[in-house]
VEXDO-194360 format. One record per residue (C-alpha): x, y, z; residue in three letters; residue number from 1. Coordinates in Angstrom, 3 decimals, padded with zeros to 6 digits. Layout:
X	Y	Z	ALA	NUM;
...
***
This chain:
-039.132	-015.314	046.322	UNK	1;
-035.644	-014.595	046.934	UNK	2;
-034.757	-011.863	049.522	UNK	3;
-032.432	-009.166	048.570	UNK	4;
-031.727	-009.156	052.682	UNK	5;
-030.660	-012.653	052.192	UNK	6;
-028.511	-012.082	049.128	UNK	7;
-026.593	-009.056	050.626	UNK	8;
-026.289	-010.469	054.092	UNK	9;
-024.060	-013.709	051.894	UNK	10;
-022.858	-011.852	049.695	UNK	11;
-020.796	-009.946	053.121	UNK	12;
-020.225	-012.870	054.384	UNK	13;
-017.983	-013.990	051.874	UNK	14;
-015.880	-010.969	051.289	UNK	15;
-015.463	-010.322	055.368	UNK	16;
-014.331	-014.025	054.769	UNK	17;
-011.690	-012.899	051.995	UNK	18;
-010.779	-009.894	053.678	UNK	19;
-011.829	-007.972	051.068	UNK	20;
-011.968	-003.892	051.547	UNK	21;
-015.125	-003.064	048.847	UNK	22;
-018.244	-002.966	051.831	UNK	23;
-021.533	-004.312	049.463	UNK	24;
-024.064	-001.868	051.029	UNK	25;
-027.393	-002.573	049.215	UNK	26;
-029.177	-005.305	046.837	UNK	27;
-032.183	-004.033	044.665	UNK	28;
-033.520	-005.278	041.340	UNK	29;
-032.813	-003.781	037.812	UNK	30;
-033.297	-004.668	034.309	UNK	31;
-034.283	-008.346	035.358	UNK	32;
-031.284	-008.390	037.478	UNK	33;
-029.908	-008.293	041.004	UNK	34;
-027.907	-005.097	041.022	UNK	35;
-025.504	-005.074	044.573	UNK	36;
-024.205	-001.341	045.293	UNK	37;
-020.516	-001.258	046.678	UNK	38;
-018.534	001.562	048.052	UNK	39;
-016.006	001.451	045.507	UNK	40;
-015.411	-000.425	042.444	UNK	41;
-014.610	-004.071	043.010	UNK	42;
-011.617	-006.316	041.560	UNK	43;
-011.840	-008.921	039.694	UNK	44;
-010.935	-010.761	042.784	UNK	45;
-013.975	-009.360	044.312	UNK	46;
-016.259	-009.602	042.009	UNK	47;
-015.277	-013.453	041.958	UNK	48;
-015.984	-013.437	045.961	UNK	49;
-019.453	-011.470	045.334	UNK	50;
-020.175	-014.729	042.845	UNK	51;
-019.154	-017.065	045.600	UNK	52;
-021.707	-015.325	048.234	UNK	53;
-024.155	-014.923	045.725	UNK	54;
-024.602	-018.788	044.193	UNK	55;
-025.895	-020.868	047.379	UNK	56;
-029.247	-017.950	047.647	UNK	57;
-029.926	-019.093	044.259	UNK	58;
-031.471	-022.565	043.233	UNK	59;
-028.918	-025.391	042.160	UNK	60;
-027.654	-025.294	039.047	UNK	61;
-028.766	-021.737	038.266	UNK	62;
-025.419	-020.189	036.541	UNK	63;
-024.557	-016.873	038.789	UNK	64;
-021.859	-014.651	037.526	UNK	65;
-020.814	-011.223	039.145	UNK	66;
-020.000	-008.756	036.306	UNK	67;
-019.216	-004.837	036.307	UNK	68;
-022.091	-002.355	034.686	UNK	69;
-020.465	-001.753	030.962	UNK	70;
-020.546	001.079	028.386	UNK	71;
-018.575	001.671	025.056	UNK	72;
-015.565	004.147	025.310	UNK	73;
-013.883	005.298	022.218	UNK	74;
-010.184	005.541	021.529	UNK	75;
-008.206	006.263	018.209	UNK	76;
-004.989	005.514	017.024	UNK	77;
-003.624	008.602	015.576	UNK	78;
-000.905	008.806	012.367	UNK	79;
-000.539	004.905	011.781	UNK	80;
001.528	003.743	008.849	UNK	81;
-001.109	002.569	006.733	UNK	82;
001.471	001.478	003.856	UNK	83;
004.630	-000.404	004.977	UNK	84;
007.849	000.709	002.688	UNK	85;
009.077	-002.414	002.075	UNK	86;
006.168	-004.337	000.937	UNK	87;
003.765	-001.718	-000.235	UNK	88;
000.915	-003.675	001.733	UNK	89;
-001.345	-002.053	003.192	UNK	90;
-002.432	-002.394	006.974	UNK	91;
-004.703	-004.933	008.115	UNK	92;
-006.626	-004.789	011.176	UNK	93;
-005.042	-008.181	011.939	UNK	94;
-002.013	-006.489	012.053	UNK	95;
-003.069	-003.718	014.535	UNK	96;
-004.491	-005.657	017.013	UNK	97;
-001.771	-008.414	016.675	UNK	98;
000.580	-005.027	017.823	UNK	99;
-001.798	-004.040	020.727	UNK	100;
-001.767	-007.175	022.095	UNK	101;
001.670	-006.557	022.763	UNK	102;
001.080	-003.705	025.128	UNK	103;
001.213	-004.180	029.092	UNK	104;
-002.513	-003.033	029.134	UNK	105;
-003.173	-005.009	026.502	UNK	106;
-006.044	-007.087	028.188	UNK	107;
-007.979	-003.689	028.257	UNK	108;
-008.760	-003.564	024.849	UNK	109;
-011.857	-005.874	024.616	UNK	110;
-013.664	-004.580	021.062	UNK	111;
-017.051	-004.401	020.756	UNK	112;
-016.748	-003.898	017.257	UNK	113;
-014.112	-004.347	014.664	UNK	114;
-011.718	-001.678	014.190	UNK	115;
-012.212	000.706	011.629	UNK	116;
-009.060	001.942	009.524	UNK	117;
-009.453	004.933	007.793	UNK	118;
-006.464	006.450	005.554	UNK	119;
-005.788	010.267	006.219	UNK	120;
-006.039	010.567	002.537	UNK	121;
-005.513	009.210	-000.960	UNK	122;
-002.097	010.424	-000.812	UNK	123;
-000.966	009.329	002.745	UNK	124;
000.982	006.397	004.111	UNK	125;
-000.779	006.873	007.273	UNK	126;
-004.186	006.299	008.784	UNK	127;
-006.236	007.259	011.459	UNK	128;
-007.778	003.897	013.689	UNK	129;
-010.612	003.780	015.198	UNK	130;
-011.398	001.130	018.380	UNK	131;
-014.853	000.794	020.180	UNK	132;
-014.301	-001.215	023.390	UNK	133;
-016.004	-002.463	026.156	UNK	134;
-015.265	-000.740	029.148	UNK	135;
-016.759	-000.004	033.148	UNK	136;
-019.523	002.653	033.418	UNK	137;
-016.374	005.101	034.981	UNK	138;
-014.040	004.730	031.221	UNK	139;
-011.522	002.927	033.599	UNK	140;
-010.356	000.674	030.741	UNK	141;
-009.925	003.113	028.459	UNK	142;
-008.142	005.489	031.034	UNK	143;
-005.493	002.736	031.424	UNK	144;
-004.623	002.153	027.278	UNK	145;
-005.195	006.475	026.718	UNK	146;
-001.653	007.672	026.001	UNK	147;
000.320	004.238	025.721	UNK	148;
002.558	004.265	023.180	UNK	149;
002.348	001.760	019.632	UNK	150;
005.478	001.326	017.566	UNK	151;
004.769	-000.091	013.802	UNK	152;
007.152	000.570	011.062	UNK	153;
008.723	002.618	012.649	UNK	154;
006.145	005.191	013.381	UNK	155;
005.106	005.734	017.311	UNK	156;
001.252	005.461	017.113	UNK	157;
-000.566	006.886	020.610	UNK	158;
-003.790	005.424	021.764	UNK	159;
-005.886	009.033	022.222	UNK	160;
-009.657	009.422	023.079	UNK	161;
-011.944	009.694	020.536	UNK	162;
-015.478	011.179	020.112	UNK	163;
-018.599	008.567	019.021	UNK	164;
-018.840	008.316	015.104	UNK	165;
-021.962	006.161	014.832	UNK	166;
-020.969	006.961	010.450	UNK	167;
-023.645	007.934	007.908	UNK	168;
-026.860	006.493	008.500	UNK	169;
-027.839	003.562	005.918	UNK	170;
-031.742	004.244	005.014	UNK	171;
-033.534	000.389	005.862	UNK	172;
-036.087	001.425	003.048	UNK	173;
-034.605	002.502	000.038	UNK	174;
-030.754	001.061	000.792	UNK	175;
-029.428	004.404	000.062	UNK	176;
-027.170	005.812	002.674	UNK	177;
-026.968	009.806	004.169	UNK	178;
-031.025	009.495	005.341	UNK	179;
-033.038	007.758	008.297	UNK	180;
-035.640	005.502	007.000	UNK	181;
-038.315	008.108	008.634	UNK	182;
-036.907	010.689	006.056	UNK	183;
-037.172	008.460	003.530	UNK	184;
-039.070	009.238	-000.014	UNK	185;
-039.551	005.962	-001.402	UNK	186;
-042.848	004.831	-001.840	UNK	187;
-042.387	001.506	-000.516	UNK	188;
-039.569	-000.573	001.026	UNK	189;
-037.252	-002.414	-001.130	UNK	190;
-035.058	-005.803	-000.777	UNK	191;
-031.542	-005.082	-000.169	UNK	192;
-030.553	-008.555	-001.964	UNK	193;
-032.745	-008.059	-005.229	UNK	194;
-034.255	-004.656	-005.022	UNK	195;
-037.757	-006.020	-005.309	UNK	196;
-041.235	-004.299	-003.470	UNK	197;
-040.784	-006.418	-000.514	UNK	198;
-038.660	-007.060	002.667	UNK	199;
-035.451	-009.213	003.129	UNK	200;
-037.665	-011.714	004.915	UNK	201;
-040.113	-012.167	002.038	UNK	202;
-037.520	-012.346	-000.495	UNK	203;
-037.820	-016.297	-000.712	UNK	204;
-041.574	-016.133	-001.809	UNK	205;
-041.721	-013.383	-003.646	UNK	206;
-038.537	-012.774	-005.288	UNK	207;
-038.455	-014.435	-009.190	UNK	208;
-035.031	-015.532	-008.411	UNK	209;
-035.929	-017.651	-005.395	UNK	210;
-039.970	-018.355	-005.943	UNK	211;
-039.901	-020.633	-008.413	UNK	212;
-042.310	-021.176	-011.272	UNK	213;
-044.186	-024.593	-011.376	UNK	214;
-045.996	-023.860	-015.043	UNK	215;
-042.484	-024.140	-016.660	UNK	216;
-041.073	-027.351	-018.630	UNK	217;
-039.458	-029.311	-016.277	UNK	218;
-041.007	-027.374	-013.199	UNK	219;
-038.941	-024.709	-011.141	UNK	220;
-039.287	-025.647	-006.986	UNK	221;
-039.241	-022.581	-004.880	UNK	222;
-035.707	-022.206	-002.828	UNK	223;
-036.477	-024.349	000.486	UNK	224;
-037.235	-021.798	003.347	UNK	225;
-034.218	-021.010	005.776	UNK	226;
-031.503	-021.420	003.143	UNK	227;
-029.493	-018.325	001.842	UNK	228;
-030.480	-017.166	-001.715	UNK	229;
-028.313	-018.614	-004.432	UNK	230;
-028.273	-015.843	-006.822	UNK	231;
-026.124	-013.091	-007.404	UNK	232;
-027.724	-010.069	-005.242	UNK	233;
-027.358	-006.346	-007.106	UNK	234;
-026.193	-003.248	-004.774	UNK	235;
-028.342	-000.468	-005.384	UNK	236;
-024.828	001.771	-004.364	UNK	237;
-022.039	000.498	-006.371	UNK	238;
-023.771	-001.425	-008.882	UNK	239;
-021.695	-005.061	-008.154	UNK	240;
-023.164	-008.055	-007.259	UNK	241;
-023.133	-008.245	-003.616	UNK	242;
-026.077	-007.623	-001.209	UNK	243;
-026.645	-003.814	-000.419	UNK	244;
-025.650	-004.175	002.844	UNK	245;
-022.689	-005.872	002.501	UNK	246;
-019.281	-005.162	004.267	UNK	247;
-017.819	-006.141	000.664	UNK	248;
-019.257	-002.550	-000.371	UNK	249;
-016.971	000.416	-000.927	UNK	250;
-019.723	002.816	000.012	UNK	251;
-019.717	000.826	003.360	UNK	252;
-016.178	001.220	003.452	UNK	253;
-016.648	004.813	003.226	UNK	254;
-019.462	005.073	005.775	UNK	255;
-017.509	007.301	007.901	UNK	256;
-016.383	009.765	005.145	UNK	257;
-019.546	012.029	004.352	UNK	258;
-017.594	013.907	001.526	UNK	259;
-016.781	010.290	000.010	UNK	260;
-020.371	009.256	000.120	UNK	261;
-021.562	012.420	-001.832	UNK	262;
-018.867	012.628	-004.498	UNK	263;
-019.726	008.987	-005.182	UNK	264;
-022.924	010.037	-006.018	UNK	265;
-022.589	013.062	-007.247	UNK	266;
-020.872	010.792	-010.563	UNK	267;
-023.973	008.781	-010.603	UNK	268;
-026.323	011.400	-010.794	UNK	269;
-024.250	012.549	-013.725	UNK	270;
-024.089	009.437	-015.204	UNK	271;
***
């Protein structure tokens, strides 16, 4: 078994080597990993001396890489010009990101997720956009982008903090959103690409669309198993054929807008 003595004592070998001022103090195991505990927060240089020490402990040809522990931080970009006054078009997030990339701390903004645009109102040219990036366990990432500047249209943009919006909660049972499946009050679970009594993953076999029907004249096969369903799926939401969880969706596009979500159906229940 490898020896976390061993590790550490190669590991300080190589960064005395590099002259390197981080002091790795400890070596311990976490998560299925070897975790080594520095006095301060290493470089990227560093961390790529902390890889060197580290790969001759480990068998050849095992792949060793030294990473920072990372989190999610959230930023914003407040008052964006959502609709440009010479085209008309509206924003993409393309566009946005083609704009940060600009920025001298541009290499900073590593998203976890894609951006989410969200207009300040029916009304407005501008919109409020929202980044999730990757950052160290210490927000240093997002400490360096807070407060830089973003010029589009001429409209200054700032890169600000902002709070975790996980959005309304899309129920995995009935498909409807603004409930957890646990508060669910549907009998039993539903497919989100044809609405039928059965999972996503049974959809092939059970579905009429996919199933086939071998007593017909000439004989319908069943859809071969692993290929995506054919047919047009039916939102439960907005009625159009897409599946019910699909990004296509305008009550996805919404999913962050709780008012937008219950107007919307509100008019159904009408209806």
């Amino acid at each position: 078994m490898l020896s976390s003595d061993f590790l550490l004592s190669s590991i300080s070998a190589v960064l005395l080597a590099h002259q390197s001022t981080v002091v790795a103090e400890a070596v311990s195991i976490a998560y299925g990993r070897f975790t080594v505990s520095c006095d301060h927060v290493a470089t990227q240089e560093e961390l790529f001396a902390i890889q060197d020490g580290a790969t001759p402990v480990f068998p050849a040809g095992a792949k060793v890489m030294a990473i920072l522990p990372t989190s999610m931080s959230y930023l914003k970009l407040v008052d964006m010009l959502y609709l440009s006054a010479h085209t008309g078009q509206t924003i993409t997030p393309e566009k946005v990101m083609e704009y940060i990339q600009r920025l001298p701390a541009a290499s900073s903004v590593i998203l976890m997720a894609p951006l989410h645009i969200v207009r300040n109102s029916a009304a407005s040219d501008t919109a409020t956009i929202y980044l999730n990036i990757t950052d160290t366990v210490s927000g240093a990432r997002a400490k360096e982008v807070t407060n830089w500047p973003l010029q589009m249209g001429g409209l200054v943009s700032y890169i600000c903090a902002a709070k975790a919006n996980p959005g309304i909660v899309l129920c995995q049972c009935c498909w409807k959103w603004g409930h957890p499946s646990l508060a669910c009050c549907t009998l039993q679970a539903k497919c989100l690409l044809c609405m039928g009594p059965h999972g996503r993953e049974h959809h092939h076999t059970l579905s009429g669309c996919c199933k086939g029907n071998t007593k017909v004249t000439p004989p319908v096969p069943p859809m071969a198993e692993g290929m995506p369903c054919p047919h047009p799926s039916h939102c439960i939401n907005c009625r159009k054929d897409h599946p019910t969880d699909s990004h296509k969706c305008n009550f996805w596009r919404h999913h962050f807008d709780q008012d937008w979500i219950k107007a919307r159906y509100s008019e159904v229940s009408e209806w």
